[in-house]
Each structure stands twice: as C-alpha cells, then as structure tokens.
C-alpha angles and dihedrals in degrees: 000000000000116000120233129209114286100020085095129056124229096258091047096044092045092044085056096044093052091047080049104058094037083049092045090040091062101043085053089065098031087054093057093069100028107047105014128174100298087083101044092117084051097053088038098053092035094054083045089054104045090049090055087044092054093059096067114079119201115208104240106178143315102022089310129117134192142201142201126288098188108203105125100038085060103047082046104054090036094050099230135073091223094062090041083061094052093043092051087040093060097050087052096054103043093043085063102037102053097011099037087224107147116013127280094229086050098058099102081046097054092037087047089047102045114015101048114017091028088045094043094044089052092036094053097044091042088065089035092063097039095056092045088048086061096265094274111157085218094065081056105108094045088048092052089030093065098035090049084062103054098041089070092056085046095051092039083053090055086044088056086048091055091052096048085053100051095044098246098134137337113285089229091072108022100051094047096051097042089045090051096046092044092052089055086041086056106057088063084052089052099049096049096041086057084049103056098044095047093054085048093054094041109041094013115031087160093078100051111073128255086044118127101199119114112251112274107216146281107255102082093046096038088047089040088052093052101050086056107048095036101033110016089046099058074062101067129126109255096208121116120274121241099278107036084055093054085052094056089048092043095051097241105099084109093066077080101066103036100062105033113164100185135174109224106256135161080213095055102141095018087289160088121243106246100005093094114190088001092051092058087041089059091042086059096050104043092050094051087054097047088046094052084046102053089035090054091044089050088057092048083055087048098054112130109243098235097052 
C-alpha cells in the first residue's frame, strides 16, 4: 500500500504531510508518559520485526500479492497506540528513504494512512472486541487478529481518497477495486497478526505489556528478526502489491515513473545491483538494524525527566 511519487497531487501530499507531523508530534509527547523508557527493547525489536515482515510479500488472488502492515500488531505489543505510530512511522521512513520503497512526496500520505489512521482503526477495535469477548488475555490474538484485518481496508480506503483527490482516477472505479484487493490483503494481515500474538503470549509473555516478568533476553527475537528479514524474505511473491495492481489495471502505473523524487542508495528495491539473493539478504538485514537502532534511539528520546 505504499505510495509512490506522482499517485498524489501537491495539495494532497502536503495536506498529509502537515496532519503527519502534528500526529507524530503528539505521539512524541504522548509517548513520553505513556510508554517511557522501561520498553525501549520492545519498540526497538518490534519496529525491526515489522520491517523484515514487510519484505515478504504473500500472493493473495489474481496475479496480486500483499504484505503486513503491521499496525496493529504494534499498538498492540507496545501497549499504546502512540508508540505503535512511531514504530510504523519509522519503517516508513526509512523503507523510502534507503529502499525507495513508497514516494518521497507520499510520505505524509503513507504515514497518515498507516501509521495513524491503520494503527488507530486496529488499536480501538482491538479493545472493542476484547471487552465484548469478556476481557479475557487469552482472547487476545482473535481480537487483534480481526481488527488487524480491517484496519488495512480502512487505511487502503483513506489511500483511494487520496487518489480521488488528487485526481489520479474516478472514485467509481478506484475506491471499489482498492477496497476489494485490500479486504483479501487483509485476511493474510489478520492471520499473521493472530499468530504472532498468540506465540508472544504463549512462549514469551515478557514482550506483551502488563506482564511482570523481567525481560528474557535478546537472542530468540534478534535471531528471529534476522531470519525474517535475510532467509524468509528471498522467499517473497513477486507479484505486484494491491495497489500497484489497481494502477496497472487504472492506467496510471506510469505516474510513477514520471514524477520520481529518490534518495541515492546501493538498497534501492530491497537489493544490491549485481548480489543477487545475497544483495537482498544484506538489504534485510541492514534495514531491520538501522530500525532497531533509530527505534531504540526514539525511546531514548521518550524517556520521562524525572526517570
């Protein structure tokens, strides 16, 4: 679902710039009181997941794959849909500024899309369903796991918007065929998200909040990461995702190209010219570090004054 360069207009990319930084902004200092420096491994191992996650795309249907979003799943292991913005929001930006994966220009728009409205649709049913399941932990997983899954129709709904607005295409035909590819999409969100969660409560209870147990150690998470994001990855569809799909089909793919606004990198495209299998590997592997790195240094930043 990341937009690329030229799917958006001016007025639409610097509309969702401007609700970005004021959302981000917030959650900076929300964060602050609400997450605090106790959990910075966590923020830091979760935003390395969910970039390595990312990378592998699933075939959903027709010649069309998908991937994870991963806001729920964040709100939902930090405990707090603030830090679940800033964990989704560094992927973001680091995925288009040394992968060129999503446009420079749309990046208010992607943030906008998945890091605030995808992580507060999956943060506010979440609790929804868990209080109408009776509020048991255990009921955890199928609550996430549902609202995982519509939080990715919601923030592809917000994406079509964004493309009616700008002009892109007619909302008669883009809304209806983003919509329908993003519900499939988010079965497969849903499904992992419930996985996930449901391994962590069961075989590592110290990474999900409210948990009083002391952390149990890096090695199972880092090494788990790193599968991911250098072996599971060399293993993803290369079909094209949702909306890249709908653009083919639309007739407006080539936007894309015309306007292209990159940062020079050797990883553009998850990837090194030339390495092959090893290149995107290395790629994996590079982006999950420098994620746990910025995401460990945001929570630094978070840290309340008077701890």
């Amino acid at each position: 679902m990341h937009i690329p360069d030229g799917f958006v207009s001016v007025p639409v990319a610097a509309a969702t710039s401007v609700a970005s930084i004021a959302a981000l902004s917030i959650a900076m200092g929300r964060s602050q009181v609400a997450f605090g420096i106790r959990r910075a491994p966590i923020l830091g191992l979760t935003t390395a997941f969910i970039f390595a996650a990312q990378m592998i795309n699933f075939p959903v249907a027709g010649g069309t794959s998908g991937h994870l979003l991963g806001g729920t799943l964040a709100a939902v292991v930090l405990g707090s849909p603030w830090a679940g913005m800033l964990c989704i929001a560094t992927v973001l930006i680091i995925q288009a500024v040394l992968f060129a994966d999503g446009g420079i220009t749309a990046l208010g728009a992607n943030i906008l899309n998945m890091a605030v409205i995808g992580v507060w649709t999956g943060w506010i049913l979440t609790q929804t369903l868990q209080r109408l399941l009776g509020g048991y932990k255990g009921r955890l997983p199928i609550a996430a796991g549902i609202a995982a899954g519509v939080s990715v129709v919601v923030a592809a709904i917000a994406c079509a918007i964004e493309l009616v607005l700008s002009g892109t295409a007619p909302g008669t035909i883009v809304l209806p065929s983003i919509t329908g590819i993003h519900i499939l999409i988010g079965v497969g969100e849903g499904l992992i998200t419930g996985s996930v969660l449901t391994y962590l409560s069961t075989t590592r209870p110290d990474l999900l909040p409210g948990d009083d147990q002391k952390f149990r150690g890096w090695l199972v998470p880092v090494v788990s990461i790193f599968l991911v994001a250098g072996v599971l990855s060399l293993f993803a569809s290369a079909w094209p995702d949702g909306l890249e799909r709908v653009a083919e089909n639309l007739g407006f793919i080539n936007l894309a190209e015309q306007v292209r606004v990159s940062i020079p990198t050797p990883l553009a495209e998850y990837g090194i010219e030339g390495w092959g299998q090893i290149g995107t590997s290395i790629a994996g592997l590079v982006g999950a570090t420098v994620c746990f790195v910025v995401a460990f240094g945001i929570a630094k930043v978070m840290k309340p004054k008077n701890a």
